[in-house]
Every structure is written in structure tokens, then in C-alpha cells.
N, C-alpha and C positions, 0 to 999 in steps of 0.2 A: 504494500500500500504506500504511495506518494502522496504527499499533501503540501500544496503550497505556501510556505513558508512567509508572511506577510512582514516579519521584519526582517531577514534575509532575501526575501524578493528571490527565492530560487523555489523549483518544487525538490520536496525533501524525502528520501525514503524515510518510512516512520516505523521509529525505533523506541518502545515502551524503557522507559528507567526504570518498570519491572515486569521480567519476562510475562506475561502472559496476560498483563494489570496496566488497564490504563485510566489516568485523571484528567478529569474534563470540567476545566469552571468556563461558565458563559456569564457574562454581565446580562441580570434581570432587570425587570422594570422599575421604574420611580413610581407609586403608586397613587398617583393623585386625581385620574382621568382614564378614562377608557384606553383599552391599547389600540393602538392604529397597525397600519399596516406593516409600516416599518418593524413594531414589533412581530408582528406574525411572520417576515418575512425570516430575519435572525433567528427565530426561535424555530422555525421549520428548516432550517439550513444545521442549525447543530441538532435538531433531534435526527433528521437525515445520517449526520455524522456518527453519532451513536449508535445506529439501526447496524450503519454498514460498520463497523468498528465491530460491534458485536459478531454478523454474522462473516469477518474473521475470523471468531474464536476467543478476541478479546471480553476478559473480565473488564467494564465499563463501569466507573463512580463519575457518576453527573451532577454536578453542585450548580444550582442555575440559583443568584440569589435575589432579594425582596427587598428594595430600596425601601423605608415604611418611615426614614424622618429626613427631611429636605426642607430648607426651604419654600417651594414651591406646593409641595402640603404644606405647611403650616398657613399661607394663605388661602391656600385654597377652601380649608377648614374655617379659619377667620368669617373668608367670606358668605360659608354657607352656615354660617354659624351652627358648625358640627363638632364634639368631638375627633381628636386628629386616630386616634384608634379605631374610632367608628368609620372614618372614612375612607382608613388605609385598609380596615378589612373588608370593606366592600369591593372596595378596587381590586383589590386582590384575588377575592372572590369569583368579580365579572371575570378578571384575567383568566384562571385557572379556566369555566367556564367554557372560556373561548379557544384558549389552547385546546383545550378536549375535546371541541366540535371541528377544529381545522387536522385532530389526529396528532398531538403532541403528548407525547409520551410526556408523564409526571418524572423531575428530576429524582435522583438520590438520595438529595439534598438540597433543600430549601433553606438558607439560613435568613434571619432577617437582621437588618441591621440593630434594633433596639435589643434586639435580644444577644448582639457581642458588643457590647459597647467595652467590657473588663479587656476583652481581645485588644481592639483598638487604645485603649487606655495603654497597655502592656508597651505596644509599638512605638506609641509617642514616647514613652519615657526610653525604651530602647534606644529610640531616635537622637533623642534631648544627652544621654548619655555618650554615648559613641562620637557626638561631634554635627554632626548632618540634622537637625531641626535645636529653636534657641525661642523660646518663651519673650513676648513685648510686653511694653508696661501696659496695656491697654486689654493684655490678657491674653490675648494669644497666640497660640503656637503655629509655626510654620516649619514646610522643610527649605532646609538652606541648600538650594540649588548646582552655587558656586562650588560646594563640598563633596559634590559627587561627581568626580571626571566621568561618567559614561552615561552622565546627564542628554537627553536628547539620541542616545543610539538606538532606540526604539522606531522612534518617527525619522529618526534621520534627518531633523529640521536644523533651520539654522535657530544660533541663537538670537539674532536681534529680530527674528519672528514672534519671538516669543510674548510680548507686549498683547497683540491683540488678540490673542487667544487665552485670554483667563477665564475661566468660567464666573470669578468674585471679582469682584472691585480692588482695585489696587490698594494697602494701605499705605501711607508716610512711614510709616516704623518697618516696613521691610527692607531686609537688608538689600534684596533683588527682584527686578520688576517678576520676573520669570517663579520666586518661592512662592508655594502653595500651601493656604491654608491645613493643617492636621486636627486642628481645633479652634474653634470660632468663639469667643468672647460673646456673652449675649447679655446684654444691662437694659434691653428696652419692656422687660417684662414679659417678654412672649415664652412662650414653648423653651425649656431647657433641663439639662441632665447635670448633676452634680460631677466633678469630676476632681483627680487631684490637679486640675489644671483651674478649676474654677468653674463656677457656673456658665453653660455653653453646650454647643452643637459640634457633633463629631464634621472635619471634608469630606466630601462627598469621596474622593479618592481613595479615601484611608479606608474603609469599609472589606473594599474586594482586595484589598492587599491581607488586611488582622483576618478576616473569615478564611481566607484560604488557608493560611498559618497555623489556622484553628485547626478545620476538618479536613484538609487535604494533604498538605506538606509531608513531602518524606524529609525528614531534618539531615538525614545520612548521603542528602544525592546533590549534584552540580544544582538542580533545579526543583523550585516546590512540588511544581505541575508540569505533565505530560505537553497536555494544549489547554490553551485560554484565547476564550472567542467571544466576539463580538462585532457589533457593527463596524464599518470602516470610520462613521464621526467619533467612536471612541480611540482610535490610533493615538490619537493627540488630543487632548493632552492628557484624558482618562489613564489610557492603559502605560503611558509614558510613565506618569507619576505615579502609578501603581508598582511599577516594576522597579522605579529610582527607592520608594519605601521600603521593599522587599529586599532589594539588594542592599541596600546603608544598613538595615534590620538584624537582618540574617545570614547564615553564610551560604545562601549559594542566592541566585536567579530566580525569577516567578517562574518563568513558564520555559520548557523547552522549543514549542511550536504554539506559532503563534499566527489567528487564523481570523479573517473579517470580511462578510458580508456586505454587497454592494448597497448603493442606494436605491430607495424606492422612490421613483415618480410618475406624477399623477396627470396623463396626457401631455407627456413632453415636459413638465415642471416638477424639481424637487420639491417631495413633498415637505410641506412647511405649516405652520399652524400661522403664522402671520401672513401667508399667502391666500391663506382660506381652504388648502387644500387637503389637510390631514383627514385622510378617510380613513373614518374608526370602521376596525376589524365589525364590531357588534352590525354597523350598517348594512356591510358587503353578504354578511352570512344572512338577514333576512330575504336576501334577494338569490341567494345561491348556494346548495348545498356547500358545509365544509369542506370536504373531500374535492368538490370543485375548486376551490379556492387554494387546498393545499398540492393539487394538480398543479394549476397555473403557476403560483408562487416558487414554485419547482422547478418550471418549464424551461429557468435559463439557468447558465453557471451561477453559482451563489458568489463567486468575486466580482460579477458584472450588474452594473445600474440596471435597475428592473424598472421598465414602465409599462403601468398599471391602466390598461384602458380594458374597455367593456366589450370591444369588437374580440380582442386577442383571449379574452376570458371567456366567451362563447365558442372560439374554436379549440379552448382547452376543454374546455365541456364537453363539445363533440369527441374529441382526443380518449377524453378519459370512459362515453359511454359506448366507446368499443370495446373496452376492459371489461363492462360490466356486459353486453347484450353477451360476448362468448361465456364469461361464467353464470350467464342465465341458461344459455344455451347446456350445459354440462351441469347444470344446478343439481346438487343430490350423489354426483358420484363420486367412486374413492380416488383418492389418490395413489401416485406410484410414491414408491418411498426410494426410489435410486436419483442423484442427484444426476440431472440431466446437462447437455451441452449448452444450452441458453442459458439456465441458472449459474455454468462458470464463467458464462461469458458476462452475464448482467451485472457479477460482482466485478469482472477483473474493471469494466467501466466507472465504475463507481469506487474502485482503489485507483482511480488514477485522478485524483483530486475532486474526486465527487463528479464528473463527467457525467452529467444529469443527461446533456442532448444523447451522446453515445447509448446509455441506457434507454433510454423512451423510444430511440431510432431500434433497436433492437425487440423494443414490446411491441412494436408496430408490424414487424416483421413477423413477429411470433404470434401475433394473431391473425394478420392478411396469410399466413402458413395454413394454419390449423383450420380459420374456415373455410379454405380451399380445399381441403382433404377432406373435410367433416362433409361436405355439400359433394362430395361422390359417394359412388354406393360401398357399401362394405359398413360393418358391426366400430369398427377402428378403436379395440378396447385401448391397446396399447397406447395411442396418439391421445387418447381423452383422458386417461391414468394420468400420464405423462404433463399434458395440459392442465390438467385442476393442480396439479404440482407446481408449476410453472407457477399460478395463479396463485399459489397461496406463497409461493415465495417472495413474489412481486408486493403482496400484502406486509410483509414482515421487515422486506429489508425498503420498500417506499413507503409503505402508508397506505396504500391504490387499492381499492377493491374489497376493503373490510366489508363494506354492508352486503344484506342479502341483496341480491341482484333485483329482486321485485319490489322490495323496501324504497332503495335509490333512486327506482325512476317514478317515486310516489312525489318528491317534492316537489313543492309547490300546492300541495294540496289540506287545506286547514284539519287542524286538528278535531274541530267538531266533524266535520264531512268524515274523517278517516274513523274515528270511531264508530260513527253510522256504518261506513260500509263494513267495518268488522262483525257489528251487529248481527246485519244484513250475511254475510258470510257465515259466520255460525248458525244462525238460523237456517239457509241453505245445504250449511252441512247435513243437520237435522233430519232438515227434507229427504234430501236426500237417500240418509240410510233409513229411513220408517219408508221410503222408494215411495213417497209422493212428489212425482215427477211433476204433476203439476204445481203446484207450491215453488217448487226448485225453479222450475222455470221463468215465475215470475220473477222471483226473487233472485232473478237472474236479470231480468231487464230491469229492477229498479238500481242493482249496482251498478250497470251499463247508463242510469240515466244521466250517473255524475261523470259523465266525458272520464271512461279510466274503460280499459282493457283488464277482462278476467281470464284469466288460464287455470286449467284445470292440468295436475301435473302430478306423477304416481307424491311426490312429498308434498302436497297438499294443494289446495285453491290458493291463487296469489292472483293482484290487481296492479296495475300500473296506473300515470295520468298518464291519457295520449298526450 
């Protein structure tokens, strides 16, 4: 398996710091607002990476963590005059929610920022001690930039870039435009955690540096972590200063491979919340099954800009219910249990930097195959064995094709209407076996009345919408 290496800029054979065990932190959400697409896109790119990592062989630890105090909560709480707990677990909530409908595996490990704050505490005074972060009269703490020569070999920037990229406001008491807050002084009354640095708010950066240290770090190797992923906007100066913490901290590096997903935009513009344009996930999925979405989201390499328009998402739709009409088509048989030629070919695609087109060009083939042979005469046990295999592996290591195949092509269709026709169907079954045909029959055209296709099929009556 190869993976491209995003601060080395090469692709890299991937080599576990322990045989057989690999550690995977991805930077979670800030929880103060719905997740947009952006997130669903990163989060279906590394749970993609974990599928294929697994079906390696590799034992896989996923720590994907829960931003829950920020800034940007605490207003946002202010303003709806909410408890800041009540609204990070809602958020939180929605998020998991939505992951779970677009097909995203649940992490490892969830850690939330208020619940390692002794972590972070630990760091800072490691910090403060060693040389590399120095406490202002005004309260607080930063890391001292100038102190760590391999400052910036993350992002590979310059340093007189550095000015307008801070995520805080510059203070007068830093020693350097470039040091970053570790701990925030907070005197206005608002939201604050005791600490031995004073009353205040942890960096935002200091979080996925002390959690990782926590629950991941091997203390005995060059590096804490295998891989550490996230979007490309966190390169700089997130995962930067992540790694400057970690290295002044401890004796070795965060991460040994380091891995970031493109940007998402919305009809030719980056998506942005001041442009108007951030299309929250919750929107996209009342209009389109999950599975379609996590189709699409797919569709390109995860290191290249994704743009997200509605024509391209209807033909991922179509893409994705070829996958489903042939395992409607084979619905109910067994599978072969010998691992076939596609399935080594579909991994060796997807070991070679996640090669998402290469794989999908390959399912395309193996279904315009299989219904070509199925649609001549012959029993074709071997080929249909073989095929539902295919199918459920395509399940396992993409995501594609979980639902029962009659289920998938129901949406669109409201939840009262779908209960009726179940109604309606149980009651036909009824008829059925007491062999009052006539009854069956009606109750055949009143399901047919809600515009949906019934099949009758030896593992039971199923319905679609046309």
C-alpha cells in the first residue's frame, strides 16, 4: 500500500511503527453548527482509508476527535441563549447522525476536548519547562516559535507568511508575530476553566497535539502516530502547530504520514459561509439518499478540489443504481467464499493512494460483465456465487451497496405512504396464504396506486418508487 505523503509531497510505501497495528487521528468537528459538506467530505475520505487499511489485514485504532469549547461556541451559545453543553451535545448528536446516514463508520475513539483538559495542562507546563512556550503578564501562554528550528517544515511556508495567517488576534506581549496561543487568558466573564495557568480557555491547536499523547502515542517510536488527517485548510497552520507542540513536548514527531483532503466547492466556488455557500450535509441528504451522497463524495481523488453541483450528483446516482439493480437482480443468493480476480484487483486500486477512479472504473466493468452473461441462457451458478461476493466486498471495503436493493430504490417516498404500503403488504400476504386471491389482488392495485413497483420474489414481496 502507497499513500501520499502530504508533507513530503512524494507517495510513500506505508510502513506501520507496528507490524501488523496501525494509528489513525483525523481532526473532528468544532461543534457549534451543522456539518457541511466539507465535513462529510474528510470524514468519508478517512473512513474510506480505514475500510481499505483494514481489508489489508491491518489492526486499525481511529481516534477522530470533538472540538466541544471554542470560541465560536461560546457565542454561539450567548446568542441563543443556550447552555454551551446543551448545544455542543446537540451538535454533536446531529453530526454522528449524519455520518451514519452518508455510511461513516463510528471512530475508536472519540475524545472531547473538555474532557482532556489535565492532558493539555501536562503539555503546557512541559512546554513552559523545556524552553519552547513562556507565560505574559496578561496571562497567557504561548508557544515561542523562534525556539523550535523545524518550525514551518510541515507546510513548508515561509516565515514572513506567517502574519496573516493566525487564527487569534495578535497580542503586544508576544515575543513573535508567528507564536501561538496554548492558553488564553479570559477576564471578560465569559465561559472559563481553572487552570494552573489561570483562569482561561485551552488553543485550539493544543487539543489534537495532548489527546493524541493521551490515547494514541507509542512513547518508544520516532513518531506518536502512524497517519494524521485532515483537511488541506488545516496544513497550516493547525497541523503545523500541532506537530511544533508535539515535537518541543516529547521525544519523537506527531505523525509519520501525513494525509489531507481537497477542497469542496459549491458550482465552481469555494465553499465558504460568508459567500452564502456552505451546504449543510442535513440539506443534501433530505433530497438524496446517503449512500448517494457518499457515492458522489467519492467519485474523485480525495487530494483533488471536489465541486459539488447537482447535475454531477445525479449521474453519481445513476453510477451507483447499477450497483444496486444487479444485487436486486441476485437478491437472496449465496455467496462464493474464494476471493476472486476483481476483488484483488479492486484492493490493489485503492492501495495505491486510495485510487477511487481506478476502483469504480473496475465496478463498472464488473457489472456491464456479469449482466452480459446473466442475460444469456445457462443456470450461471458459478458467475452469481462469485458476483454477490464481489458485491459484498465492494460493501465492506467502499460503503456501496449496504441497503437491501428494494429498500434503496424506495426513497423518496414518505414515511406515512411507506408504512401504509407495508400495511397493505402484510395484509396481502394474509390473503394470500388463506388463497383468497381475490382480496390479494386488490390489494395488489391499491399498492400499485402509490406510483411504486411490487415484485413478488421466492425471499419475499418487495416494492420500489418508479
Amino acid at each position: 500500500m502507497h499513500i501520499y505523503d502530504s508533507v513530503q509531497k512524494i507517495k510513500r510505501k506505508f510502513i506501520p511503527l507496528e507490524e501488523g497495528k496501525v494509528s489513525l487521528y483525523v481532526c473532528g468537528p468544532t461543534v457549534y453548527d451543522d456539518a457541511h459538506l466539507g465535513h462529510a467530505k474528510s470524514a468519508l475520505v478517512f473512513d474510506l482509508l480505514r475500510r481499505v487499511l483494514r481489508a489489508n489485514g491491518f489492526d486499525v485504532t481511529y481516534a477522530r476527535n470533538i472540538t466541544d469549547i471554542d470560541d465560536k461556541i461560546i457565542k454561539k451559545a450567548q446568542e441563543l441563549g443556550k447552555d454551551i453543553q446543551e448545544l455542543t451535545n446537540f451538535y454533536t448528536n446531529s453530526f454522528h447522525k449524519e455520518m451514519q446516514a452518508i455510511g461513516v463508520l463510528a471512530p475508536d475513539i472519540e475524545p472531547k476536548a473538555t474532557e482532556n483538559l489535565q492532558a493539555m495542562y501536562t503539555m503546557i507546563q512541559t512546554l513552559i519547562t523545556k524552553g519552547h512556550a513562556y507565560a505574559t503578564t496578561e496571562g497567557d501562554v504561548y508557544f515561542d516559535t523562534a525556539s523550535d528550528t523545524q518550525y514551518l517544515s510541515i507546510s513548508q511556508r515561509k516565515q514572513e507568511e506567517e502574519d496573516k495567517q493566525e487564527r487569534v488576534v495578535s497580542s503586544l506581549k508576544k515575543k513573535n508575530p508567528a507564536d501561538f496561543a496554548l492558553w488564553k487568558s479570559v477576564k471578560d466573564g465569559s465561559f472559563t476553566f481553572d487552570s494552573p495557568f489561570g483562569a482561561g480557555r485551552p488553543g485550539w491547536h493544543l487539543e489534537c497535539s495532548a489527546m493524541i499523547e493521551k490515547h494514541l502515542a507509542k512513547k518508544d517510536t520516532e513518531f506518536s502516530i502512524d497517519i494524521h488527517g485532515g483537511g488541506a485548510d488545516l496544513l497550516f497552520p493547525h497541523h503545523e502547530n500541532e506537530a511544533a507542540q508535539t515535537r518541543c513536548s516529547t521525544n519523537h514527531a506527531l505523525a509519520n504520514y501525513w494525509m489531507h483532503n481537497g477542497f469542496v466547492n459549491i458550482n465552481g466556488e469555494k465553499m465558504s459561509k460568508s459567500l452564502g455557500n456552505s451546504f449543510f450535509l442535513k440539506d443534501a441528504l433530505k433530497e438524496y439518499d446517503g449512500e448517494v451522497l457518499r457515492f458522489y463524495l467519492l467519485s474523485t481523488h480525495y487530494r483533488s478540489n471536489f465541486n459539488f453541483n447537482t447535475e454531477d450528483l445525479e449521474s453519481a446516482k445513476k453510477r451507483l443504481d447499477k450497483i444496486y439493480r444487479l444485487k436486486k437482480r441476485l437478491f437472496g443468493l449465496p455467496q462464493s467464499n474464494q476471493t476472486s480476480e476483481f476483488q484483488v484487483k479492486l484492493l490493489e486500486a485503492l492501495n495505491d493512494d486510495l485510487n477511487v477512479s481506478s476502483a469504480l472504473a473496475l465496478i463498472d466493468m464488473m457489472i456491464t460483465s456479469a449482466n452480459e452473461t446473466l442475460d444469456t441462457a445457462g443456470k450461471h451458478k458459478v458467475l452469481k456465487r462469485e458476483t454477490v461476493a464481489n458485491l459484498s466486498f465492494i460493501e465492506t471495503i467502499l460503503g456501496f451497496g449496504i441497503k437491501n436493493p428494494f429498500e434503496y430504490f424506495q426513497f423518496g417516498v414518505n414515511e406515512a405512504t411507506k408504512e401504509k404500503i407495508t400495511q397493505l403488504l402484510e395484509q396481502r400476504n394474509l390473503a394470500k396464504q388463506a388463497k383468497d386471491f381475490e382480496l390479494s389482488d386488490k390489494l395488489r392495485d391499491e399498492i400499485l396506486s402509490f406510483k411504486v413497483n411490487l415484485m413478488d420474489t421466492p425471499a419475499g414481496s418487495f416494492w420500489e418508487k418508479i
